[in-house]
N, CA, C and O atoms as a Maestro MAE file, in Angstrom:
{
 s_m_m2io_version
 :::
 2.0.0
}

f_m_ct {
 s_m_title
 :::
 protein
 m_atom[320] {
  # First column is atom index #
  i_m_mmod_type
  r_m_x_coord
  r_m_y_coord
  r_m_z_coord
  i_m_residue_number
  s_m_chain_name
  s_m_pdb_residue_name
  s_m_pdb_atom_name
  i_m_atomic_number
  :::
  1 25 0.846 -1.191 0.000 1 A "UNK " " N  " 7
  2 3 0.000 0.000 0.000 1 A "UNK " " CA " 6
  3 2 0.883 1.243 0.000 1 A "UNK " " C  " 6
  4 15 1.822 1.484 0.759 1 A "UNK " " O  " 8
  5 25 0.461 1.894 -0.873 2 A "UNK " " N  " 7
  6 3 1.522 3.668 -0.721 2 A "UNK " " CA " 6
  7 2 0.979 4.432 0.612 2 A "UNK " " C  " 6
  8 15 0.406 3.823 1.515 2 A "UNK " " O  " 8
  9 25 1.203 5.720 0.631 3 A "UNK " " N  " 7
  10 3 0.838 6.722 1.877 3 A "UNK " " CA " 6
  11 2 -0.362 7.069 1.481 3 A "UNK " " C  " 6
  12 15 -1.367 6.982 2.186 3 A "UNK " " O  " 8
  13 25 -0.330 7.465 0.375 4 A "UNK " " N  " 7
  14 3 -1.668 8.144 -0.309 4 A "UNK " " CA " 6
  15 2 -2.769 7.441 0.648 4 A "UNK " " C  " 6
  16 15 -3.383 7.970 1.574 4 A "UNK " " O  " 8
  17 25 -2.860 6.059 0.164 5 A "UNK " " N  " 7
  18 3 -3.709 4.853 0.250 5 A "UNK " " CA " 6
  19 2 -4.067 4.906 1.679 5 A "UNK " " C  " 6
  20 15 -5.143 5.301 2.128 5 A "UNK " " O  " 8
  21 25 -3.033 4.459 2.364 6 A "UNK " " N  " 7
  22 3 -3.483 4.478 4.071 6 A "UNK " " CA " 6
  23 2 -4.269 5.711 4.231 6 A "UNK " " C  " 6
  24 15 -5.484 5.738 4.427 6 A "UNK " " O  " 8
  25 25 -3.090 7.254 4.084 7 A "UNK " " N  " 7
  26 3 -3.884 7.923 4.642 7 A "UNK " " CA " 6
  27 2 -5.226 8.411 4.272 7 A "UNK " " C  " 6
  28 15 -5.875 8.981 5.149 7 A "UNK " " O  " 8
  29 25 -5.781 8.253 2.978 8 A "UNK " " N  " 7
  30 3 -7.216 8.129 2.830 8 A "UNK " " CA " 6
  31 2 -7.770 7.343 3.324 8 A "UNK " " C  " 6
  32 15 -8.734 7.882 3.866 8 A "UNK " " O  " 8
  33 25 -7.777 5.781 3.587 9 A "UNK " " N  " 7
  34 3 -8.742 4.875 4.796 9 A "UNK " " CA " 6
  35 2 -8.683 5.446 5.593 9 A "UNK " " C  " 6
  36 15 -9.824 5.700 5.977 9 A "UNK " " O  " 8
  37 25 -7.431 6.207 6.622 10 A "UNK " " N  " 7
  38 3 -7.831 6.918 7.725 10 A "UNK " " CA " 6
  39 2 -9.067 8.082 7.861 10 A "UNK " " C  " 6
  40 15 -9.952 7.999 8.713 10 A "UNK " " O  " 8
  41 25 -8.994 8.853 7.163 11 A "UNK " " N  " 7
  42 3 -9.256 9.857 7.032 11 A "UNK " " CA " 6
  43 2 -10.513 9.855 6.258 11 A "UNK " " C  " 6
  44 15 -11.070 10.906 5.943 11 A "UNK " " O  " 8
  45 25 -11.040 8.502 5.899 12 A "UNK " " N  " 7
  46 3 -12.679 8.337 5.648 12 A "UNK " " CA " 6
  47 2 -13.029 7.907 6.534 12 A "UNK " " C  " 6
  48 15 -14.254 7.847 6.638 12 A "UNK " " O  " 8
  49 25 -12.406 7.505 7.381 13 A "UNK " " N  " 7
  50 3 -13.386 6.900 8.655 13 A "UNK " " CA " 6
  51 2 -13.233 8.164 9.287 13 A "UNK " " C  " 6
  52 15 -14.112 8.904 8.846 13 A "UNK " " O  " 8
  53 25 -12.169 9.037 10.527 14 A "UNK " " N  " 7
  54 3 -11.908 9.483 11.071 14 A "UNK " " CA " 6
  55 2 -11.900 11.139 10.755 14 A "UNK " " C  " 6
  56 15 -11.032 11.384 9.917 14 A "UNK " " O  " 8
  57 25 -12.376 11.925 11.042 15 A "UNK " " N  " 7
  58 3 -12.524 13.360 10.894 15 A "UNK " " CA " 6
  59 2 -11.042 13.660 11.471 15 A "UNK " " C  " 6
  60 15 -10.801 13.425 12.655 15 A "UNK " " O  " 8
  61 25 -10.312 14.048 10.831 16 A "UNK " " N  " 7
  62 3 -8.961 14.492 10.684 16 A "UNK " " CA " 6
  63 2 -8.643 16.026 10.918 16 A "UNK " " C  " 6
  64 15 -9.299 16.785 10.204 16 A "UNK " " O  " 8
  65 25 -7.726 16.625 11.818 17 A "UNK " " N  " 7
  66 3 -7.768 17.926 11.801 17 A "UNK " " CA " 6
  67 2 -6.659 17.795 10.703 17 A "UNK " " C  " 6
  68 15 -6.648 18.198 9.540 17 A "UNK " " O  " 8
  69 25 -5.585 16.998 11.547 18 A "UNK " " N  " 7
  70 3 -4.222 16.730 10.740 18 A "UNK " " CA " 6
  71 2 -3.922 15.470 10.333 18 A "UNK " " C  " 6
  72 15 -4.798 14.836 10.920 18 A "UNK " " O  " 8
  73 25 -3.522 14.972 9.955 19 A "UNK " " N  " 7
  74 3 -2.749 13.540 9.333 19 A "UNK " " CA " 6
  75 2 -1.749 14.040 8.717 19 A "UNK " " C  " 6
  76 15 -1.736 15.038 7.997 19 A "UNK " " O  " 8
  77 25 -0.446 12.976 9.148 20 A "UNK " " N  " 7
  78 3 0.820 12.628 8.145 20 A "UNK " " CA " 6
  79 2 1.309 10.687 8.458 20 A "UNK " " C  " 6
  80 15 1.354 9.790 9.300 20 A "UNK " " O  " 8
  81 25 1.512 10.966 7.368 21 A "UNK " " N  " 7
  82 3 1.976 9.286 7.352 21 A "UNK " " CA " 6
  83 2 3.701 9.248 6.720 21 A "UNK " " C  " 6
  84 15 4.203 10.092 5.977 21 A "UNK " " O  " 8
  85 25 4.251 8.223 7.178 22 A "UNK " " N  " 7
  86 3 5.825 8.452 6.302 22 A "UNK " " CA " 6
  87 2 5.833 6.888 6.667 22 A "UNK " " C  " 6
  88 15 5.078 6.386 7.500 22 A "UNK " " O  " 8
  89 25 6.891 6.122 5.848 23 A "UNK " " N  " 7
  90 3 7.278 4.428 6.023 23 A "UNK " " CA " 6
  91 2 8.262 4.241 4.499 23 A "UNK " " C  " 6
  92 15 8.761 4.883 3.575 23 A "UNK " " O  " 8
  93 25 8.107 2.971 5.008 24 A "UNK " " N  " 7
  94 3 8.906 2.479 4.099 24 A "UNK " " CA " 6
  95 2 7.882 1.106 3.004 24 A "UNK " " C  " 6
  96 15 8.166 0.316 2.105 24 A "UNK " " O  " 8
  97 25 7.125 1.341 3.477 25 A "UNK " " N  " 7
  98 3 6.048 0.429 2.448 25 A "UNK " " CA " 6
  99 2 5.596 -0.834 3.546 25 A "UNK " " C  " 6
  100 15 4.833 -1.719 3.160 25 A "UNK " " O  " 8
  101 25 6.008 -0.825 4.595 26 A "UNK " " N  " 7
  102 3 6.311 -1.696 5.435 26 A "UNK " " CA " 6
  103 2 5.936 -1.350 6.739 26 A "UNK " " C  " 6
  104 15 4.883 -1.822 7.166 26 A "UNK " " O  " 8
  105 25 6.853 -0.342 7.709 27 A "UNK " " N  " 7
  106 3 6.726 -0.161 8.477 27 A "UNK " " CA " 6
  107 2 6.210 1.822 8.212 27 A "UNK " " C  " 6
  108 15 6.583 2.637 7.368 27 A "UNK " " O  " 8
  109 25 5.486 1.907 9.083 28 A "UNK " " N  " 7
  110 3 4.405 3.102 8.805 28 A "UNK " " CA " 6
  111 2 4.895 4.500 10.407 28 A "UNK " " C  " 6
  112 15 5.618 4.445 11.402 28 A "UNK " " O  " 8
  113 25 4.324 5.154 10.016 29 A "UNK " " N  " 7
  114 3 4.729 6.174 11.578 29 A "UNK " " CA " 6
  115 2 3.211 7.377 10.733 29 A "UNK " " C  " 6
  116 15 3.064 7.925 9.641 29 A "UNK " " O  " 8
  117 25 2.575 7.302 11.737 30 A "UNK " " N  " 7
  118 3 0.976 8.465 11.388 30 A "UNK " " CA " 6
  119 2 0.995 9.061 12.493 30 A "UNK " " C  " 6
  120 15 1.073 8.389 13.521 30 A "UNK " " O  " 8
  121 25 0.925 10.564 12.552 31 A "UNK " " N  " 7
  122 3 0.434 11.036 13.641 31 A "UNK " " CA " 6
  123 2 -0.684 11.957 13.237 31 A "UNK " " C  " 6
  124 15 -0.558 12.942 12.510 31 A "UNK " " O  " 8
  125 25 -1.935 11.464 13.866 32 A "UNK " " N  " 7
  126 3 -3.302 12.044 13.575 32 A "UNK " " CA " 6
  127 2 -4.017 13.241 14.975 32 A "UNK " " C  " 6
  128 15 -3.828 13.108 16.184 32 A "UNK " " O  " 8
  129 25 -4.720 14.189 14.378 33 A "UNK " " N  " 7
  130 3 -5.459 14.938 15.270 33 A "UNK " " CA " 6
  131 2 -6.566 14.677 14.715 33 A "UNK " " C  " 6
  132 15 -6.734 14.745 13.497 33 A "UNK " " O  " 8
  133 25 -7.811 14.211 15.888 34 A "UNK " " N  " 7
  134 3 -9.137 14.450 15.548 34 A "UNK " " CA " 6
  135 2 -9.596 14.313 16.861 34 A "UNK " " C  " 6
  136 15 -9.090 13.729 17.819 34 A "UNK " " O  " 8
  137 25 -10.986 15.158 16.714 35 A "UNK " " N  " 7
  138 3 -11.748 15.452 17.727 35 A "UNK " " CA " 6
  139 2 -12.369 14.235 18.493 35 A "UNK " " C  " 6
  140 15 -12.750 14.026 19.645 35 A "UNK " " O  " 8
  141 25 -12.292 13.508 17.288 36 A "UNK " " N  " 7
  142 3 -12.762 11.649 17.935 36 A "UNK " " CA " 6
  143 2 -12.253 10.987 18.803 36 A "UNK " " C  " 6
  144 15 -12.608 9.853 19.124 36 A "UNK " " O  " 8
  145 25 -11.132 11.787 19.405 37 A "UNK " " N  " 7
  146 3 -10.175 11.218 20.232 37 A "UNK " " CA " 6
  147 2 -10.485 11.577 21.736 37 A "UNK " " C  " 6
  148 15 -10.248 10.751 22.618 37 A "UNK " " O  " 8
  149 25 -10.979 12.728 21.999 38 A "UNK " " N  " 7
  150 3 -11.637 13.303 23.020 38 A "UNK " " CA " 6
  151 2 -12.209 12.526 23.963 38 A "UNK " " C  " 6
  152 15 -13.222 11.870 23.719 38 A "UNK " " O  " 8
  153 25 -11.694 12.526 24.973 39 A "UNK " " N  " 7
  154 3 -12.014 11.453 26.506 39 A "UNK " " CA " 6
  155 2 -11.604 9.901 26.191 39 A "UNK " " C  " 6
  156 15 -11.917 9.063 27.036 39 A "UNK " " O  " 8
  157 25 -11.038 9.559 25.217 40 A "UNK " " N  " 7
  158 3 -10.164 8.073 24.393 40 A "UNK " " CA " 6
  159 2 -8.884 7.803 25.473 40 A "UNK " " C  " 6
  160 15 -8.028 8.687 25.481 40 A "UNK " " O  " 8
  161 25 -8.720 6.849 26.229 41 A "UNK " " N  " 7
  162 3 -7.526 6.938 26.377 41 A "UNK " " CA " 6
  163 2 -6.386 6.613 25.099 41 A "UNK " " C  " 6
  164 15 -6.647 6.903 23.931 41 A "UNK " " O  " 8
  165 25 -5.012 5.927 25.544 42 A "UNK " " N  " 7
  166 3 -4.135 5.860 23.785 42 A "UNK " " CA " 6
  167 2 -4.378 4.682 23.462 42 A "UNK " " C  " 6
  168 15 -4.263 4.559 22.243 42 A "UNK " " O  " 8
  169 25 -4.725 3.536 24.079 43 A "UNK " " N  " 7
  170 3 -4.987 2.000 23.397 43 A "UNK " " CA " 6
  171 2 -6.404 2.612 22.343 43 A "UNK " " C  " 6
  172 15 -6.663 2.464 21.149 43 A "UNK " " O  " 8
  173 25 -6.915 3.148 23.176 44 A "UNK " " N  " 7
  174 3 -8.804 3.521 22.676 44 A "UNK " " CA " 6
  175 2 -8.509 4.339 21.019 44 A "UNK " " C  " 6
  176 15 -9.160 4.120 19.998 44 A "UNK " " O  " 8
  177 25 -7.690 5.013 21.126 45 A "UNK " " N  " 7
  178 3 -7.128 5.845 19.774 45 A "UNK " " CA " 6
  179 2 -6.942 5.041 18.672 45 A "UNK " " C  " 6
  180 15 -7.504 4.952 17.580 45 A "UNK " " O  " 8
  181 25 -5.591 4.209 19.461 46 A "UNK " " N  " 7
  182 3 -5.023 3.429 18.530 46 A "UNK " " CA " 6
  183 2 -6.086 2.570 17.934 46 A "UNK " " C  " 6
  184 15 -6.411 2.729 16.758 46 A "UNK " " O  " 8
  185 25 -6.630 1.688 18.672 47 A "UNK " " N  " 7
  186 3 -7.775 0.783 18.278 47 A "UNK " " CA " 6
  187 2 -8.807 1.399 16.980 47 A "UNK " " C  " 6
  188 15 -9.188 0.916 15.914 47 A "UNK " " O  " 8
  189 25 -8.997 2.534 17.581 48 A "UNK " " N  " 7
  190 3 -9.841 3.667 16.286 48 A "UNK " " CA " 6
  191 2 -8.981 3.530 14.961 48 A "UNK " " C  " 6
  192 15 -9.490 3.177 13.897 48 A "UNK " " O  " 8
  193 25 -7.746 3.813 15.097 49 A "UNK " " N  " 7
  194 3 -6.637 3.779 13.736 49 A "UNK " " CA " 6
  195 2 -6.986 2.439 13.436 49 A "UNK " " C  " 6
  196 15 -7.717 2.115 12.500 49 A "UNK " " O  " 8
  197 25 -6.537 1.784 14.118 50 A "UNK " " N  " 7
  198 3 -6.558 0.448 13.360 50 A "UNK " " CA " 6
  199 2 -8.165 0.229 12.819 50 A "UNK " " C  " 6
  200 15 -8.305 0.066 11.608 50 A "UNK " " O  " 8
  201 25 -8.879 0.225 13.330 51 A "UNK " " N  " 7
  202 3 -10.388 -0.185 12.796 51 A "UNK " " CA " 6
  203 2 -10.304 0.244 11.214 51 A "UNK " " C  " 6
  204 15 -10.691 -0.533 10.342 51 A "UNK " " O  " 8
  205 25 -9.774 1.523 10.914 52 A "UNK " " N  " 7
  206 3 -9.825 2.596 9.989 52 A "UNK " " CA " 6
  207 2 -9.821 1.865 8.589 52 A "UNK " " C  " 6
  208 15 -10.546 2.016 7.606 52 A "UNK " " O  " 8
  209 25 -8.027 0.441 9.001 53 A "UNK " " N  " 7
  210 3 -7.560 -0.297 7.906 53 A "UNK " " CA " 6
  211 2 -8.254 -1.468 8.083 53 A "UNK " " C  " 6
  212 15 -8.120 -2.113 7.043 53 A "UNK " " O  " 8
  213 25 -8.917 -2.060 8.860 54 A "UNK " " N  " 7
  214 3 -9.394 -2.875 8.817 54 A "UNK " " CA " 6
  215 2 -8.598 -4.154 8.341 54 A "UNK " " C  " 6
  216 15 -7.406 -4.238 8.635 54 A "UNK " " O  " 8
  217 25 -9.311 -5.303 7.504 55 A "UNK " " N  " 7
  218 3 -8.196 -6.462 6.633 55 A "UNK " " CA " 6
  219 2 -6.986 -5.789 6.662 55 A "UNK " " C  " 6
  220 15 -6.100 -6.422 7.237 55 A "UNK " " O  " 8
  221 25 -6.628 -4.568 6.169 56 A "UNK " " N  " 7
  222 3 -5.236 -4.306 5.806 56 A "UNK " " CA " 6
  223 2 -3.931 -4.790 6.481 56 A "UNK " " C  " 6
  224 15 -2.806 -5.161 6.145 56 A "UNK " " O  " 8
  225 25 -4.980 -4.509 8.107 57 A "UNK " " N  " 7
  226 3 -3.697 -4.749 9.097 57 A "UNK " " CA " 6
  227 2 -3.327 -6.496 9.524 57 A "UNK " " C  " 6
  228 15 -2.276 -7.064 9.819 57 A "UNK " " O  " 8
  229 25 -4.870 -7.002 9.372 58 A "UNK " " N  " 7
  230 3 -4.640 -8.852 9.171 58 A "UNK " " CA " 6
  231 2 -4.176 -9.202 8.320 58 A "UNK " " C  " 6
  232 15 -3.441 -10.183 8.428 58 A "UNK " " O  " 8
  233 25 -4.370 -8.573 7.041 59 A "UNK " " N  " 7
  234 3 -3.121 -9.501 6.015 59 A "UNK " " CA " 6
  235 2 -2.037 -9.241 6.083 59 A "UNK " " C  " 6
  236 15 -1.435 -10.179 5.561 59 A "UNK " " O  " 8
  237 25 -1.446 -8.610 6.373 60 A "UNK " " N  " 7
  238 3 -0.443 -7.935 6.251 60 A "UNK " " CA " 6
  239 2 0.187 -7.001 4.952 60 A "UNK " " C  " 6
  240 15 1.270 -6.936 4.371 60 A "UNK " " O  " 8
  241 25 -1.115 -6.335 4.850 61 A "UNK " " N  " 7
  242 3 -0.302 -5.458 3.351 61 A "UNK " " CA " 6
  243 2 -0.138 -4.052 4.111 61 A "UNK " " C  " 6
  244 15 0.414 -3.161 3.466 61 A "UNK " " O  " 8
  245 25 -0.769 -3.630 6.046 62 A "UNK " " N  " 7
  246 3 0.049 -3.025 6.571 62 A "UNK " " CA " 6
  247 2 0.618 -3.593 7.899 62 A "UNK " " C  " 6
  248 15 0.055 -3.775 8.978 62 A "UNK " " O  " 8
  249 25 1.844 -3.812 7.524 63 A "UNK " " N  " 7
  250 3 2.866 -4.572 8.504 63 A "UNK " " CA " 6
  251 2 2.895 -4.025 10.043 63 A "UNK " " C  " 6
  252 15 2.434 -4.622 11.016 63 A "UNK " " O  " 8
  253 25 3.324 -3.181 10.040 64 A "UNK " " N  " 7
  254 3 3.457 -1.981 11.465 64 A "UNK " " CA " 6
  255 2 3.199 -0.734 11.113 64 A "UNK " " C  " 6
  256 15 3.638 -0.138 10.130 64 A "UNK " " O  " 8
  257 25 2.132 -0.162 12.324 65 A "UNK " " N  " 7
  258 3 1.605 1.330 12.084 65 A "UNK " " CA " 6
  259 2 2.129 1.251 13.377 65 A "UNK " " C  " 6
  260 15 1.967 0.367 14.218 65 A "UNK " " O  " 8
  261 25 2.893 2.468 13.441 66 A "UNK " " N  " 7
  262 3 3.236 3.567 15.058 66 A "UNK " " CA " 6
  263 2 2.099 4.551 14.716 66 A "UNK " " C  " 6
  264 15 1.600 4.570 13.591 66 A "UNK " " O  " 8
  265 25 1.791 5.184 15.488 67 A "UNK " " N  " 7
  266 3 0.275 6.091 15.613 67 A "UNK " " CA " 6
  267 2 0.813 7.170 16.864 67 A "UNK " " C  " 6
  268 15 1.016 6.806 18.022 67 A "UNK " " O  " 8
  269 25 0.895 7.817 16.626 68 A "UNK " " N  " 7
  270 3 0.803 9.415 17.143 68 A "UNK " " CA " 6
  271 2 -0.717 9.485 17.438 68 A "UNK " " C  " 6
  272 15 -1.272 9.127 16.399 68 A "UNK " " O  " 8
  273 25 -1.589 9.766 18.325 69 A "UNK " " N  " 7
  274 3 -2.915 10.667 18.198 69 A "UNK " " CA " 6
  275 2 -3.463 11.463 19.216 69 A "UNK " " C  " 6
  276 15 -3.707 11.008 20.333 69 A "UNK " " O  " 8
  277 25 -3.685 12.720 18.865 70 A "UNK " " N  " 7
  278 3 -3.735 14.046 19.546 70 A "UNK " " CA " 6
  279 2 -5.172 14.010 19.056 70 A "UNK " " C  " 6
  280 15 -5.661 13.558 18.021 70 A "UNK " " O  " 8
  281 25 -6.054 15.028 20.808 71 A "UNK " " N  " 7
  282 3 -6.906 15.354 20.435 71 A "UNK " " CA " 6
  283 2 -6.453 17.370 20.216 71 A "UNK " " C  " 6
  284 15 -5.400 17.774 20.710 71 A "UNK " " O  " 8
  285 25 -7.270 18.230 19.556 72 A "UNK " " N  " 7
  286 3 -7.028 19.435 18.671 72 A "UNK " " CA " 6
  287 2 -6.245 20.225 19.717 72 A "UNK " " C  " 6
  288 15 -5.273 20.935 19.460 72 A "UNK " " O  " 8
  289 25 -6.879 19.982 21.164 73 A "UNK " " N  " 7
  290 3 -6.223 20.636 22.745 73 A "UNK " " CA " 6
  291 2 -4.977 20.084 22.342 73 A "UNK " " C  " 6
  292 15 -4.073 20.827 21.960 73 A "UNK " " O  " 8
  293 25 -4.869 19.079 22.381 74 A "UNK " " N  " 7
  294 3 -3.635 18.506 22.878 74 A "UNK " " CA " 6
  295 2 -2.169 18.881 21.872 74 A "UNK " " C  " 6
  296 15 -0.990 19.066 22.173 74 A "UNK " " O  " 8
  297 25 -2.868 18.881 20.650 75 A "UNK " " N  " 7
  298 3 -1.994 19.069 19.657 75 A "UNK " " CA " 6
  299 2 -1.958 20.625 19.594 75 A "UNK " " C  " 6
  300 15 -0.973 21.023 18.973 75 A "UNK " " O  " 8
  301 25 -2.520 21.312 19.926 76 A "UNK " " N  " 7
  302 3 -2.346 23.032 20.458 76 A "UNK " " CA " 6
  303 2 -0.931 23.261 21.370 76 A "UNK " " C  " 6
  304 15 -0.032 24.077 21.167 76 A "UNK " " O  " 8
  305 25 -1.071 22.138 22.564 77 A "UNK " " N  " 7
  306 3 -0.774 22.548 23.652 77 A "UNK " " CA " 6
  307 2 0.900 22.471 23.160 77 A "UNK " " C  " 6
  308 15 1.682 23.333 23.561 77 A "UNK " " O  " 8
  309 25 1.343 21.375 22.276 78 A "UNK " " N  " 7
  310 3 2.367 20.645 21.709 78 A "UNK " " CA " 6
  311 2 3.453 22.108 21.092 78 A "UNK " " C  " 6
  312 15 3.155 23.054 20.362 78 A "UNK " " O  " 8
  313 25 4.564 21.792 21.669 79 A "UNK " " N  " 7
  314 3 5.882 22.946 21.498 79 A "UNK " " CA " 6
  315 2 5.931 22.951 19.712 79 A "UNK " " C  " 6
  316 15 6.133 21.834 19.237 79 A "UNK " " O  " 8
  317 25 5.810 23.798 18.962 80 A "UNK " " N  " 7
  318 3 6.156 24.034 18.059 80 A "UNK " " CA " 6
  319 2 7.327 24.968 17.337 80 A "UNK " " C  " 6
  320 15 7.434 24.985 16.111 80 A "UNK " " O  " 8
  :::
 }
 m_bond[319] {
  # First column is bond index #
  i_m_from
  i_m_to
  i_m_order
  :::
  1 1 2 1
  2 2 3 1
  3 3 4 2
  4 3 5 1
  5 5 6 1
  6 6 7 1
  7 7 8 2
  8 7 9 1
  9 9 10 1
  10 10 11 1
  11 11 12 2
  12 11 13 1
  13 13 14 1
  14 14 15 1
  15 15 16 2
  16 15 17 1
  17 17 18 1
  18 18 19 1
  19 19 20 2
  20 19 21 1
  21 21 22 1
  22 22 23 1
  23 23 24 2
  24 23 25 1
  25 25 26 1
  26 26 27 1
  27 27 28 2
  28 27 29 1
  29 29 30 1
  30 30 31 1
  31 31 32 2
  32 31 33 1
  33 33 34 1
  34 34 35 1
  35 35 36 2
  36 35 37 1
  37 37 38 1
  38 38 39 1
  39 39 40 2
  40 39 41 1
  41 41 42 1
  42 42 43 1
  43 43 44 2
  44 43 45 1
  45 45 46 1
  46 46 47 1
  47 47 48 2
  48 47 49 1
  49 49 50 1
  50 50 51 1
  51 51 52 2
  52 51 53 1
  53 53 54 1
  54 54 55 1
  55 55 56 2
  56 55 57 1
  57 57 58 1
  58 58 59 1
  59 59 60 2
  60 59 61 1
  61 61 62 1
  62 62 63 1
  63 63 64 2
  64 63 65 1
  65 65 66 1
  66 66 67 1
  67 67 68 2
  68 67 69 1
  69 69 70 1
  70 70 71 1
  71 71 72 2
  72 71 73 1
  73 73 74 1
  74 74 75 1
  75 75 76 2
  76 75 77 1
  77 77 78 1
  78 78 79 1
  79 79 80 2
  80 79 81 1
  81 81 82 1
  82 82 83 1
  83 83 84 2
  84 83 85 1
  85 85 86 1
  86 86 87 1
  87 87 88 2
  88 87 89 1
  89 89 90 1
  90 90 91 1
  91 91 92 2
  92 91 93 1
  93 93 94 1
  94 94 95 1
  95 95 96 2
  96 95 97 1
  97 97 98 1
  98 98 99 1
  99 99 100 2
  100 99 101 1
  101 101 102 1
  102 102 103 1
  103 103 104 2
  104 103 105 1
  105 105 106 1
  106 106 107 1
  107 107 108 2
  108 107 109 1
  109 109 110 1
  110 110 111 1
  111 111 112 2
  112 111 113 1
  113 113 114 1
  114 114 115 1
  115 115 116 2
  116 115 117 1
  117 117 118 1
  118 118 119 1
  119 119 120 2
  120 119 121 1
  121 121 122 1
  122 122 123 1
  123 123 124 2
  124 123 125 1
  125 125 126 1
  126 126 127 1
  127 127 128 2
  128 127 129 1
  129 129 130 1
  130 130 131 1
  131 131 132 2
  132 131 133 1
  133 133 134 1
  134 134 135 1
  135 135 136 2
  136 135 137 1
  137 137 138 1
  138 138 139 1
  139 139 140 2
  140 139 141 1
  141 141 142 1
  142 142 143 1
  143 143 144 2
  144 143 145 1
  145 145 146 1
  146 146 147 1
  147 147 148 2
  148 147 149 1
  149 149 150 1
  150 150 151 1
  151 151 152 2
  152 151 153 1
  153 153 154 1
  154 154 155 1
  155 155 156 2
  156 155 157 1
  157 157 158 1
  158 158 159 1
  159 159 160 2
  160 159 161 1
  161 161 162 1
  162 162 163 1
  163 163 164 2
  164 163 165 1
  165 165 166 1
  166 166 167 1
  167 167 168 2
  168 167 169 1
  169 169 170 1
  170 170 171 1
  171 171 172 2
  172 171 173 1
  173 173 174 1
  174 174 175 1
  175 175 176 2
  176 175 177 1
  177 177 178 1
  178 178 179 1
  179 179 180 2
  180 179 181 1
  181 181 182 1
  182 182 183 1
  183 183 184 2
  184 183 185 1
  185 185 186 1
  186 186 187 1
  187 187 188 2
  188 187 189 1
  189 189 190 1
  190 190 191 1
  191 191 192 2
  192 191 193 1
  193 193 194 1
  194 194 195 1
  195 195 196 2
  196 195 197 1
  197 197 198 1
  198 198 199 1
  199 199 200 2
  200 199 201 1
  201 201 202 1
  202 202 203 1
  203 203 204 2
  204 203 205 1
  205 205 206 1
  206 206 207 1
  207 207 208 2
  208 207 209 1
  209 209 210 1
  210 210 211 1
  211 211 212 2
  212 211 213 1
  213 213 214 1
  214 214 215 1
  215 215 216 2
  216 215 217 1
  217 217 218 1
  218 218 219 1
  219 219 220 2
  220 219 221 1
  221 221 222 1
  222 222 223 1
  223 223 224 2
  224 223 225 1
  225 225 226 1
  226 226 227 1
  227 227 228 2
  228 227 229 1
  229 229 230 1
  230 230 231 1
  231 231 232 2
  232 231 233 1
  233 233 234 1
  234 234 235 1
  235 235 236 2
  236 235 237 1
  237 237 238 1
  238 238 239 1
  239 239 240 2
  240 239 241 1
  241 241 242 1
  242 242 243 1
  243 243 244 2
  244 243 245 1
  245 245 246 1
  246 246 247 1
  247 247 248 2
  248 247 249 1
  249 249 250 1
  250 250 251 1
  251 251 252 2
  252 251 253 1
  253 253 254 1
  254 254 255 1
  255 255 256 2
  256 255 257 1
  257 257 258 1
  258 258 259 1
  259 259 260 2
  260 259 261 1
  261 261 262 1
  262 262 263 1
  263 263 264 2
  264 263 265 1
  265 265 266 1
  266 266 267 1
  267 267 268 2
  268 267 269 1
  269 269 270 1
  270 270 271 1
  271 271 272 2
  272 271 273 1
  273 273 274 1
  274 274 275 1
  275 275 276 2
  276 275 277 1
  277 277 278 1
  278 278 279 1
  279 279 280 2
  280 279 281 1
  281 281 282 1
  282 282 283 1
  283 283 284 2
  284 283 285 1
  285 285 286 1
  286 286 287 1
  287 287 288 2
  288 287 289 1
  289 289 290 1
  290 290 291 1
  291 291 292 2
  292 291 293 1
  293 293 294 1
  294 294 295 1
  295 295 296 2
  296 295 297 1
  297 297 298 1
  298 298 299 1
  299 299 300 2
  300 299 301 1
  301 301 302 1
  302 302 303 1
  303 303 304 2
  304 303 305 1
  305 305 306 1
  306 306 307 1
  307 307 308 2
  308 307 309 1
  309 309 310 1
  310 310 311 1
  311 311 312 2
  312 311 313 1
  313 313 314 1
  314 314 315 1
  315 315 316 2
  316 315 317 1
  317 317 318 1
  318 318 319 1
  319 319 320 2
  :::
 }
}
């Protein structure tokens, strides 16, 4: 799967403030803001990401996702 690819499944399920995705076709790194995240602890997030790919992540056509996820506060609060 390319970046394109993932990050559109994300981002049809999930109302996105931000998304970025980077990997190697293989191993993945996303860090997402959405409001959906709000009172989630980080398993609860992650679980949301993953739902997103669904099969993708059982077959393995995505190997490893690392997941960043901020709710809009949180990613405000974040040193830029």
């Amino acid at each position: 799967m390319t970046a394109d690819q993932i990050r559109d499944m994300i981002a049809a399920s999930l109302l996105c403030e931000h998304i970025t995705l980077q990997g190697d076709g293989r191993h993945w790194f996303t860090t997402i803001v959405s409001a959906a995240f709000d009172g989630k602890r980080a398993i609860q997030r992650h679980q949301m990401v993953y739902a997103t790919l669904g099969e993708k992540m059982k077959t393995d056509e995505v190997h490893a996702l690392s997941i960043k996820a901020y709710t809009p506060a949180e990613w405000a609060a974040l040193p830029k």
